[in-house]
DSSP file (Angstrom, degrees, kcal/mol; ACC not computed):
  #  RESIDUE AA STRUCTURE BP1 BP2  ACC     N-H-->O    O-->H-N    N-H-->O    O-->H-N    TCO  KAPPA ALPHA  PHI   PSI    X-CA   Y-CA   Z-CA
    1    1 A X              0   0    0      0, 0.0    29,-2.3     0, 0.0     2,-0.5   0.000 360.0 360.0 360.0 146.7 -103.7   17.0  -32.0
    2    2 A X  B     -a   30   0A   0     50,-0.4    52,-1.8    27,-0.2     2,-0.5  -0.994 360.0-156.0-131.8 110.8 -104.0   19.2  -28.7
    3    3 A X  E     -b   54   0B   0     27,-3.8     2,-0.4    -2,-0.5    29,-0.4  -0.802  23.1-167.9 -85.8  99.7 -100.9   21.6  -28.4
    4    4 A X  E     -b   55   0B   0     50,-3.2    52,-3.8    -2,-0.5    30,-0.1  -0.938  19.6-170.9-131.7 146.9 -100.8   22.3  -24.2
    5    5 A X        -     0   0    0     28,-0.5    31,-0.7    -2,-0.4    30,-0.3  -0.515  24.1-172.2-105.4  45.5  -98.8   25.0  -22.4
    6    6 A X  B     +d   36   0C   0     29,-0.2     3,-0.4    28,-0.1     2,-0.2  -0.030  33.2   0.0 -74.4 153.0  -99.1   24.1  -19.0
    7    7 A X  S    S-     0   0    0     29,-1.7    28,-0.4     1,-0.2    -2,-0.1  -0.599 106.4 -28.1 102.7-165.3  -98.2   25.8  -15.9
    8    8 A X  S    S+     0   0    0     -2,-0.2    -1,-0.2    27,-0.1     2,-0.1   0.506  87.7 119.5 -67.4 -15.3  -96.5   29.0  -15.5
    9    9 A X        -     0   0    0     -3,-0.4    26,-0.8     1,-0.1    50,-0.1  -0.184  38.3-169.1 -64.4 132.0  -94.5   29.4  -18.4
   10   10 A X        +     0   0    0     24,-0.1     2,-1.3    -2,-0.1    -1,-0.1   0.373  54.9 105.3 -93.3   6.3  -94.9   32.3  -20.7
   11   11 A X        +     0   0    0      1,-0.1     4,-0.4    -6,-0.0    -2,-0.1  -0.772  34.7 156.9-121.1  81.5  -92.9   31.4  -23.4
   12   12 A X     >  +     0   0    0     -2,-1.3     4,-4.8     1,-0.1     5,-0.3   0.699  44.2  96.4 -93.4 -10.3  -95.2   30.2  -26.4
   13   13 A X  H  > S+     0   0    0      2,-0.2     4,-0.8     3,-0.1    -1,-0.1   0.832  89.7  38.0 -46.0 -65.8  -93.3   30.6  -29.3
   14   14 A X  H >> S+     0   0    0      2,-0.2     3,-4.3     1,-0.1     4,-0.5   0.969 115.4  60.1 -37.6 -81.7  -91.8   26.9  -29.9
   15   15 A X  H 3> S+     0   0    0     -4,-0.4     4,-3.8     1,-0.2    -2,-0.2   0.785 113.5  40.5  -5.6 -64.0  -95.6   25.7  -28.5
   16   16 A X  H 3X S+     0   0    0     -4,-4.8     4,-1.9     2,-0.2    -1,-0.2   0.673 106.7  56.1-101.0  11.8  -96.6   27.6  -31.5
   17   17 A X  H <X S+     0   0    0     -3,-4.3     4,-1.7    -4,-0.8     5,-0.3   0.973 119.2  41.7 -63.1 -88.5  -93.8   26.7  -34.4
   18   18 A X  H >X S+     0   0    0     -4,-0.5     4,-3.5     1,-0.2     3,-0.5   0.766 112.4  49.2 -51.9 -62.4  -94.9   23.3  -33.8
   19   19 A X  H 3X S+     0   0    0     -4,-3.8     4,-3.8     1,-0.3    -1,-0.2   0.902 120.3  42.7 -41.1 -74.7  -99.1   24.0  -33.4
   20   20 A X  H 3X S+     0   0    0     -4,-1.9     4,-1.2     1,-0.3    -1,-0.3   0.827 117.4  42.2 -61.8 -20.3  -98.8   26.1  -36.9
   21   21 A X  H <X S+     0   0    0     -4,-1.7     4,-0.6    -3,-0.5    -1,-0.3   0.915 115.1  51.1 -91.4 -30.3  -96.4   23.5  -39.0
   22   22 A X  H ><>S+     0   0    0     -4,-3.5     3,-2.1    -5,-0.3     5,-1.4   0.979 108.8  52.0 -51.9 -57.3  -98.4   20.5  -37.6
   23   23 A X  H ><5S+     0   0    0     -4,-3.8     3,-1.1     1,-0.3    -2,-0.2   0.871 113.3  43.5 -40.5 -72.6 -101.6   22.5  -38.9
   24   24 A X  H 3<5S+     0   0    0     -4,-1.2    -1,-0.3     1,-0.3    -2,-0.2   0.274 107.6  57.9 -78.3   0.8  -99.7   22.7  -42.3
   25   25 A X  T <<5S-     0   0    0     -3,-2.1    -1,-0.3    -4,-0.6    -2,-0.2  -0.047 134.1 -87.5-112.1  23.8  -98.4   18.5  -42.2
   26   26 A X  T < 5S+     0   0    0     -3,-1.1    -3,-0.2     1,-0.2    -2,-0.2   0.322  81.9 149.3  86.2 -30.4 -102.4   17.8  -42.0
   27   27 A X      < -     0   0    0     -5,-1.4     2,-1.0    -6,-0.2    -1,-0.2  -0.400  50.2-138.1 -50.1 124.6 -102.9   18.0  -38.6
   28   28 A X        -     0   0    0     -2,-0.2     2,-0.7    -4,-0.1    -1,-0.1  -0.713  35.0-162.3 -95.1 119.4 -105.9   19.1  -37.1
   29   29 A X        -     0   0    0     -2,-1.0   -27,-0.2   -10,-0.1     2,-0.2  -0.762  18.3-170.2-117.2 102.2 -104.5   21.3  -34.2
   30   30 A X  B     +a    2   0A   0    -29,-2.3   -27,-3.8    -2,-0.7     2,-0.3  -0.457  12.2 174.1 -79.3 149.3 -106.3   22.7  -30.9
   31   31 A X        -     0   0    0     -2,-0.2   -27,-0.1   -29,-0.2     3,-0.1  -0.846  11.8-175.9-170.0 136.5 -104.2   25.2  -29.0
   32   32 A X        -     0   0    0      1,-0.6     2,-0.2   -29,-0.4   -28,-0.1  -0.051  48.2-114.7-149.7  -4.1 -105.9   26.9  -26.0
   33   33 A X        -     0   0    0    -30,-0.1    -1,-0.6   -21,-0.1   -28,-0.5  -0.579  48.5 -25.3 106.0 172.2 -103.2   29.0  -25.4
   34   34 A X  S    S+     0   0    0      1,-0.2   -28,-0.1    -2,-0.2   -24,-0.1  -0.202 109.6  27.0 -79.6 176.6 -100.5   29.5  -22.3
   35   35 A X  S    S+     0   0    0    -26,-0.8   -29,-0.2   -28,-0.4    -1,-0.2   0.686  73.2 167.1  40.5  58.4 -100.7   28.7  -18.7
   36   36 A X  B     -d    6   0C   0    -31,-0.7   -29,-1.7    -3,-0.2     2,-0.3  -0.433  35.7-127.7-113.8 153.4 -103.3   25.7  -19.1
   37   37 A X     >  -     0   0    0    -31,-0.1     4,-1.7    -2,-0.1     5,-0.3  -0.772  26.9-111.5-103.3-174.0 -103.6   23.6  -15.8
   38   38 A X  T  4 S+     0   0    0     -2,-0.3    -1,-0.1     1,-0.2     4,-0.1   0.242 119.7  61.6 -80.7  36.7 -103.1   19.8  -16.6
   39   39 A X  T  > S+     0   0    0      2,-0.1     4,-2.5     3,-0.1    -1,-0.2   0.612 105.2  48.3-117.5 -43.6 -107.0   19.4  -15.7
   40   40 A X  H >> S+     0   0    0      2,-0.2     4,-0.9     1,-0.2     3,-0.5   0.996 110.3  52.5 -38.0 -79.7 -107.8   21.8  -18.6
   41   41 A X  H 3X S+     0   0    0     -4,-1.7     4,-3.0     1,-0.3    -1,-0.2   0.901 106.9  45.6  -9.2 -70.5 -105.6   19.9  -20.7
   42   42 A X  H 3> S+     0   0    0     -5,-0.3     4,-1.2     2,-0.2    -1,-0.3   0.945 113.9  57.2 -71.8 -40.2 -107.2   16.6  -20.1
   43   43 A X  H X< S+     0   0    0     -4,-2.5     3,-3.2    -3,-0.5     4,-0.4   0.889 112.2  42.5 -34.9 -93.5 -110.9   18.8  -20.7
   44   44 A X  H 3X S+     0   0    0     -4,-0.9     4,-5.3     1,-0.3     5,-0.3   0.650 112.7  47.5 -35.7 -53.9 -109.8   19.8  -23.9
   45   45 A X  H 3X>S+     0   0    0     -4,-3.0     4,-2.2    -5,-0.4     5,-0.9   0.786 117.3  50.1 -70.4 -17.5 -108.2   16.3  -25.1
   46   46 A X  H <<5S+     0   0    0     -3,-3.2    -2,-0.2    -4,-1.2    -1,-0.2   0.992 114.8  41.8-108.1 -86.8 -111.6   14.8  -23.7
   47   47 A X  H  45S+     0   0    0     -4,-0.4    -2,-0.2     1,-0.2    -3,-0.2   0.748 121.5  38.0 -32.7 -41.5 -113.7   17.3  -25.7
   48   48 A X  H  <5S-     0   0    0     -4,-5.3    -3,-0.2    -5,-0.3    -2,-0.2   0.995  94.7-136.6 -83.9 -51.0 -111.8   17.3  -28.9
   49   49 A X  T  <5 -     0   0    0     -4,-2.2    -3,-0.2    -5,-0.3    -4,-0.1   0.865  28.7-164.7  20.5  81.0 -111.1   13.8  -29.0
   50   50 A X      < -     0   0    0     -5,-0.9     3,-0.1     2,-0.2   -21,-0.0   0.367  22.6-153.1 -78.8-167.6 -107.6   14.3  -30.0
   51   51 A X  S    S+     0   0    0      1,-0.2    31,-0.8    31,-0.1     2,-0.2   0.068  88.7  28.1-154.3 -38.4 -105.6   11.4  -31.4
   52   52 A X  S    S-     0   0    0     29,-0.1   -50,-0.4    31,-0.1     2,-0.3  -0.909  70.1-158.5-139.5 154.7 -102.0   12.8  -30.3
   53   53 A X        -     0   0    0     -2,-0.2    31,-1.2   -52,-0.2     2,-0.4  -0.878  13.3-164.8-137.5 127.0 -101.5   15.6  -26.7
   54   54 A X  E     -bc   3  84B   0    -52,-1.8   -50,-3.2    -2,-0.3     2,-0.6  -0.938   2.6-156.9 -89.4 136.1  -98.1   17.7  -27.0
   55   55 A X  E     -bc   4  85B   0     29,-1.0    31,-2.2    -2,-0.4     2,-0.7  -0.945   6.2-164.6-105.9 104.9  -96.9   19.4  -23.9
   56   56 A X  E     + c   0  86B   0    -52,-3.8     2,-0.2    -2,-0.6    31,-0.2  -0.562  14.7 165.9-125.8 120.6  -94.8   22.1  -23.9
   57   57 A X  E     + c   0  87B   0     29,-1.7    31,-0.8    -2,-0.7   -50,-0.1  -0.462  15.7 162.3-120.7 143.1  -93.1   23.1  -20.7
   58   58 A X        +     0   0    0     29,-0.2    -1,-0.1    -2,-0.2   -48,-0.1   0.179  68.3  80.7-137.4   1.8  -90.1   25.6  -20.4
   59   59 A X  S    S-     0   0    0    -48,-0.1    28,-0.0   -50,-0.1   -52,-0.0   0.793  96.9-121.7 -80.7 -32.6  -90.6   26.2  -16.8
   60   60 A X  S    S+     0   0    0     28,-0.0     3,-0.1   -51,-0.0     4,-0.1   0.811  90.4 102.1  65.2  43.3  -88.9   23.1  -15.4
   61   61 A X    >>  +     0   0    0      1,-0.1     4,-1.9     2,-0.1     3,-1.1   0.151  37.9 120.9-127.0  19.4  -91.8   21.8  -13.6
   62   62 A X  T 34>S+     0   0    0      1,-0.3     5,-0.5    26,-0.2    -1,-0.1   0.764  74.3  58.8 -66.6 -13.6  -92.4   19.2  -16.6
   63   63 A X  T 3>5S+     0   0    0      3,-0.1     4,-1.0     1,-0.1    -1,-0.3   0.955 110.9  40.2 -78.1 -21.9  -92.0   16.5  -13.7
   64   64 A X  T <45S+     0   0    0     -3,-1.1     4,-0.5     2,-0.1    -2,-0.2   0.922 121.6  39.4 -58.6 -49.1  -94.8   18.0  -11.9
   65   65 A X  T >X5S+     0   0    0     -4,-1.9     3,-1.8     2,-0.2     4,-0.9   0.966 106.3  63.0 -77.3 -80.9  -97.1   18.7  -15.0
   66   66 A X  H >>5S+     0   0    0     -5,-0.3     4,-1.9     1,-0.2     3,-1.4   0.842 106.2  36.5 -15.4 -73.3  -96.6   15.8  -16.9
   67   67 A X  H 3X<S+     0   0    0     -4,-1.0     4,-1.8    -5,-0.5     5,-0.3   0.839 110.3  61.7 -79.5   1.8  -97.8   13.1  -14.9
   68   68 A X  H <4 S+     0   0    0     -3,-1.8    -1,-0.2    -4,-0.5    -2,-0.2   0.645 105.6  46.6 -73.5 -17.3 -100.5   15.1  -13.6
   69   69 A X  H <X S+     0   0    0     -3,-1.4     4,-2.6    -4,-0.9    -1,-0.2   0.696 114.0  57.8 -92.4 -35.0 -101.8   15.4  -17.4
   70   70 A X  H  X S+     0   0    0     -4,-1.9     4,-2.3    -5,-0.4    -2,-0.2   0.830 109.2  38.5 -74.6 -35.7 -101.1   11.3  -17.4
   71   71 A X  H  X S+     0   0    0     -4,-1.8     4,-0.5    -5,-0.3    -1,-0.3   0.809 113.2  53.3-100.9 -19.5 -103.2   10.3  -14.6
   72   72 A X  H  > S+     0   0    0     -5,-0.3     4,-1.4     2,-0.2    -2,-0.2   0.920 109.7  50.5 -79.3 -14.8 -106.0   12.6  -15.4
   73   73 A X  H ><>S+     0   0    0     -4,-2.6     5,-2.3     1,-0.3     3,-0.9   0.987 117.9  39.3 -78.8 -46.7 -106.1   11.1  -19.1
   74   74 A X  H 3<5S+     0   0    0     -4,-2.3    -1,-0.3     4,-0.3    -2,-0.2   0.533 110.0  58.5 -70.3  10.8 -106.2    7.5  -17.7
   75   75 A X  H 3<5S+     0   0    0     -4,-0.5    -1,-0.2     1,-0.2    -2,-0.2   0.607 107.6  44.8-106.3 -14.2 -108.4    8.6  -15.1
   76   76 A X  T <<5S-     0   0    0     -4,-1.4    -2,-0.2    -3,-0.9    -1,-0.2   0.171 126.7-105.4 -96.8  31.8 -111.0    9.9  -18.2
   77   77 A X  T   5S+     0   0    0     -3,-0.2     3,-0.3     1,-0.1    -3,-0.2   0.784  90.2 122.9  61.9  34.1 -110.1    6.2  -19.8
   78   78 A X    > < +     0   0    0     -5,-2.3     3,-2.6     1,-0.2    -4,-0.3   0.549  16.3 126.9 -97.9  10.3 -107.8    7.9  -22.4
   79   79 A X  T 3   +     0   0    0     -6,-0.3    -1,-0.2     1,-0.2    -5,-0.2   0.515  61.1  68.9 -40.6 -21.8 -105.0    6.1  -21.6
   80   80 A X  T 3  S+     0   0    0     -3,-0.3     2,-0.6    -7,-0.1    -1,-0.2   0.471  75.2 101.6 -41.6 -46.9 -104.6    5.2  -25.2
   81   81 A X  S <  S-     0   0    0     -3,-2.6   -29,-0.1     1,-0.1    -1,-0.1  -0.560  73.3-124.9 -49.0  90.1 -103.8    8.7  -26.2
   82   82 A X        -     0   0    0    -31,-0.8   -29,-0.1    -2,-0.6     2,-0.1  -0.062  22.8-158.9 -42.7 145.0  -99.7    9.5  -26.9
   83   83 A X        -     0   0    0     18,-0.3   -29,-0.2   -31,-0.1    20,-0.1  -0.602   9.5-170.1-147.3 116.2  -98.6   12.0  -25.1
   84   84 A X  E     -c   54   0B   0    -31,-1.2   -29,-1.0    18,-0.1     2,-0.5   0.035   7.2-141.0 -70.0 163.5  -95.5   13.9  -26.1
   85   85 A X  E     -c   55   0B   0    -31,-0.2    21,-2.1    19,-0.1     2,-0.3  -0.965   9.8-170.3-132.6 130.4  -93.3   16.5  -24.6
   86   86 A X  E     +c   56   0B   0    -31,-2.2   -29,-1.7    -2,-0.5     2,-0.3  -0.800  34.0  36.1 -73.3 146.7  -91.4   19.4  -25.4
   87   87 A X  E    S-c   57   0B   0     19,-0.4     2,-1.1    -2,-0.3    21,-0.3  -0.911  86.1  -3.9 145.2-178.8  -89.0   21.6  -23.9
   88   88 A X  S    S+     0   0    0    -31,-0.8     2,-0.5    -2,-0.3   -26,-0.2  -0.804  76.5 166.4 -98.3  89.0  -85.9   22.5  -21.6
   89   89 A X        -     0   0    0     -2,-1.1    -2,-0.1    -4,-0.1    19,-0.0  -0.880  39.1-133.3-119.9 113.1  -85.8   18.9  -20.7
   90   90 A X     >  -     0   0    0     -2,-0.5     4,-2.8     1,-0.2     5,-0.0  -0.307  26.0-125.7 -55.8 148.4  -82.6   17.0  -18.7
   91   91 A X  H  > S+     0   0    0      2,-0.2     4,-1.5     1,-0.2    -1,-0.2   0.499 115.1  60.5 -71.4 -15.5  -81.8   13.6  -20.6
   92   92 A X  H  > S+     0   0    0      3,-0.1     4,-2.2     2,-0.1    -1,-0.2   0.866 109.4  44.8 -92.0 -38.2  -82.3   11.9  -16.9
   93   93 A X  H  > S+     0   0    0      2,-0.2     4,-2.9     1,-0.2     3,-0.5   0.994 111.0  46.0 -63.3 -62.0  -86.1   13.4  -16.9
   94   94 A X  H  X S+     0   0    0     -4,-2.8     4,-3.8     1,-0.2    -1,-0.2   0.929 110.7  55.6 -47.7 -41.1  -87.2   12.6  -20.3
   95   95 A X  H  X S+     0   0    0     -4,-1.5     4,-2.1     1,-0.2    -1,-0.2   0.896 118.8  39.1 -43.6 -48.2  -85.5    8.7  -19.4
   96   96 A X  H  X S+     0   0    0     -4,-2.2     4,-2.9    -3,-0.5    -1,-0.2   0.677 111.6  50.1 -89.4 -22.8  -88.2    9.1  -16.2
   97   97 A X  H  <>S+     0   0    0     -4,-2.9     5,-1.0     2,-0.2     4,-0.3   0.952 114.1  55.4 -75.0 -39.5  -91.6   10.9  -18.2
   98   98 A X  H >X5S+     0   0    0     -4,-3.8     3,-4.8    -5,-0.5     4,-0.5   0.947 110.5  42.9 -29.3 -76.8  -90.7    7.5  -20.8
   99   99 A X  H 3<5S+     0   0    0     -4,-2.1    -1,-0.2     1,-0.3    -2,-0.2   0.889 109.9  53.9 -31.0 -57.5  -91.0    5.1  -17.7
  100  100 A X  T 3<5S-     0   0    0     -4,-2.9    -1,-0.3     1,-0.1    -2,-0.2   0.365 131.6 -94.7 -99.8  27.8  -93.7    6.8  -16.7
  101  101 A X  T <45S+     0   0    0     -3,-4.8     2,-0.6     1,-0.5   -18,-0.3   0.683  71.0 142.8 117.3  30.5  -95.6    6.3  -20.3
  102  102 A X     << -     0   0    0     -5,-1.0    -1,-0.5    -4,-0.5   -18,-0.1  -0.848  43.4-147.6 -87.4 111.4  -94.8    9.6  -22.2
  103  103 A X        -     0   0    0     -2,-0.6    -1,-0.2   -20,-0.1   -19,-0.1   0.984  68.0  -6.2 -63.0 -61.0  -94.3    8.4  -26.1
  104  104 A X        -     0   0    0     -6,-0.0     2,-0.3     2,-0.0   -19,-0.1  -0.500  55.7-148.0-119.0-164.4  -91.7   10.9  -27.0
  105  105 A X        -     0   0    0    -21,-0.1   -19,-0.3    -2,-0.1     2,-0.3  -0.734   7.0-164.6-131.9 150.9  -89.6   14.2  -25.9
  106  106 A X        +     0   0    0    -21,-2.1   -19,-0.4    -2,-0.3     2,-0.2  -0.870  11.2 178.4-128.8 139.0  -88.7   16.4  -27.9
  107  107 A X        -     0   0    0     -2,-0.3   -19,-0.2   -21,-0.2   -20,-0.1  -0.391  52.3 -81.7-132.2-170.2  -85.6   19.2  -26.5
  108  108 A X  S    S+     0   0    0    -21,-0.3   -20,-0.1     1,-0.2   -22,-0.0   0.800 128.5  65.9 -62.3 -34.0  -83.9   22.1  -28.5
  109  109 A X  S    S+     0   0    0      1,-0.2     2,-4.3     2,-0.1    -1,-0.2   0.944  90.6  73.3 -58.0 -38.1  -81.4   19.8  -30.2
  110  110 A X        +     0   0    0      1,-0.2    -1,-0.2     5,-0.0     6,-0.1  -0.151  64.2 131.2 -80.5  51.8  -84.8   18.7  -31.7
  111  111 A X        +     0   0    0     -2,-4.3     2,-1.0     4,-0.0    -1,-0.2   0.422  37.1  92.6 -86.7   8.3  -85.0   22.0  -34.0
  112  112 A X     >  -     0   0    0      1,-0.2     4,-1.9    -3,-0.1    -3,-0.0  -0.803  57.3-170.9-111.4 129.3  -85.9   20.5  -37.4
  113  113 A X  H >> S+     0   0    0     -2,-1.0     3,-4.4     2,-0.2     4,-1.7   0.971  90.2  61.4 -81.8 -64.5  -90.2   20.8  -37.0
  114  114 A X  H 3> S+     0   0    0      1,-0.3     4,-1.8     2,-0.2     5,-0.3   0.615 107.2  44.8 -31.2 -64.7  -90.3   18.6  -40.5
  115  115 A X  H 3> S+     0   0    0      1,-0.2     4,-2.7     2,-0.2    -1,-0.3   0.820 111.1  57.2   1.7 -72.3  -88.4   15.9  -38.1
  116  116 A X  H <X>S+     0   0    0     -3,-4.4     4,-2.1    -4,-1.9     5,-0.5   0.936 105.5  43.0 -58.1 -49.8  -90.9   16.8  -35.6
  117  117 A X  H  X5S+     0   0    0     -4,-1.7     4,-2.6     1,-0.3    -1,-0.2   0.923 109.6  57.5 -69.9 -22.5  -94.1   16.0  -37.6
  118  118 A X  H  X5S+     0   0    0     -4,-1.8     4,-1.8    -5,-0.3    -1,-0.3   0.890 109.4  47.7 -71.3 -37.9  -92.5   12.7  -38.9
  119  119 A X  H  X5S+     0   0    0     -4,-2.7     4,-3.6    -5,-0.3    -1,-0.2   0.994 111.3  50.2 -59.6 -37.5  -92.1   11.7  -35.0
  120  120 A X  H  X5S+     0   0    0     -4,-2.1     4,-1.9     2,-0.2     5,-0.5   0.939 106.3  50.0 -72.6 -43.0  -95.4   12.6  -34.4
  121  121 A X  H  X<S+     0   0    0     -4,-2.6     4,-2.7    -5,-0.5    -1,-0.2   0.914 114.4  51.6 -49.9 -77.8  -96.9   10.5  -37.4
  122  122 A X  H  X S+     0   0    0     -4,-1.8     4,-1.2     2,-0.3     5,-0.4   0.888 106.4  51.1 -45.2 -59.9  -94.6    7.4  -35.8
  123  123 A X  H  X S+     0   0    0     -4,-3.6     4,-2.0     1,-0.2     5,-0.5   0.917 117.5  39.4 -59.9 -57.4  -96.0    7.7  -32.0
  124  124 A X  H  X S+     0   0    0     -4,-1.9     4,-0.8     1,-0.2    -2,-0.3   0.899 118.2  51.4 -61.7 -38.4 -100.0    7.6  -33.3
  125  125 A X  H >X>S+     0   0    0     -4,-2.7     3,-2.1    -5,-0.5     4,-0.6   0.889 114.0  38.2 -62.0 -72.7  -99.0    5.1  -35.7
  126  126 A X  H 3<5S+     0   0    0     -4,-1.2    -1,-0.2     1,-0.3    -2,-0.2   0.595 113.8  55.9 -73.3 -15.1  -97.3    2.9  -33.1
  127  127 A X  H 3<5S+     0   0    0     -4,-2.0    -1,-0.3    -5,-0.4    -2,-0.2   0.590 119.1  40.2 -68.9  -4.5 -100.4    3.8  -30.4
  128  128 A X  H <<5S-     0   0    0     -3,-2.1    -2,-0.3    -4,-0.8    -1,-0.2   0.732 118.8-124.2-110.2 -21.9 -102.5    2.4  -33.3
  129  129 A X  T  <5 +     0   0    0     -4,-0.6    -3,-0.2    -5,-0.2    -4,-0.1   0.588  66.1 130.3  14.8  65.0 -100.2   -0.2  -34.1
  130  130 A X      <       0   0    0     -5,-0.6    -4,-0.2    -6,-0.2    -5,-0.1   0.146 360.0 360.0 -72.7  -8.3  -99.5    0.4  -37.5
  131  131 A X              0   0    0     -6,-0.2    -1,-0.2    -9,-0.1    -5,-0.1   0.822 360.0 360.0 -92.3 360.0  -96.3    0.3  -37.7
């Protein structure tokens, strides 16, 4: 799993609740750090050959950054790869990152990380189509 901060936001803390309890549900978890741009991002998921991408934005540029992470993973042929989000995200945006092929989002109401890992297990199952 590949934990990414992109963009200007400084504010790692969630990013890294989630990174360290995923590590501890079994996940093997790359984290590069803040202020990643989404072409780094897509490096990294390319290089690790991750399974699962989380995004987490606090900036409120997650419509910019998002699909910019989306087309560069189908433009390295990962389309295949979930990619989640996290964040201070309006319910009308998350409806739109969905559309535009974003498996889950995850918001503040979305505080219980166990919760969290079990979604995360359910998108790779259903990108594998296991379920």
């Amino acid at each position: 799993m590949l934990v990414g901060k992109p963009g200007l936001d400084g504010h790692s803390n969630g990013a890294e609740q989630v990174a360290v309890r995923a590590r501890d549900a079994g996940f093997e978890v790359i984290y590069q750090g803040i202020r990643l741009t989404p072409e780094q991002i897509v490096a990294a998921a390319v290089a690790e050959d991750v399974h699962l991408v989380g995004l987490s934005i606090l900036s409120g540029s997650h419509m910019e950054l998002v699909p910019d992470v989306l087309d560069g993973l189908r433009e390295a042929g990962l389309e295949e790869i979930p990619v989640i989000v996290g964040g201070i995200i309006p319910d009308s945006d998350g409806k739109r990152l969905k559309e535009l092929g974003v498996a889950a989002v995850f918001t503040p109401k979305d505080f219980g990380l166990t919760q969290i890992m079990d979604g995360f297990v359910d998108v790779i199952r259903a990108a594998h189509g296991l379920d």
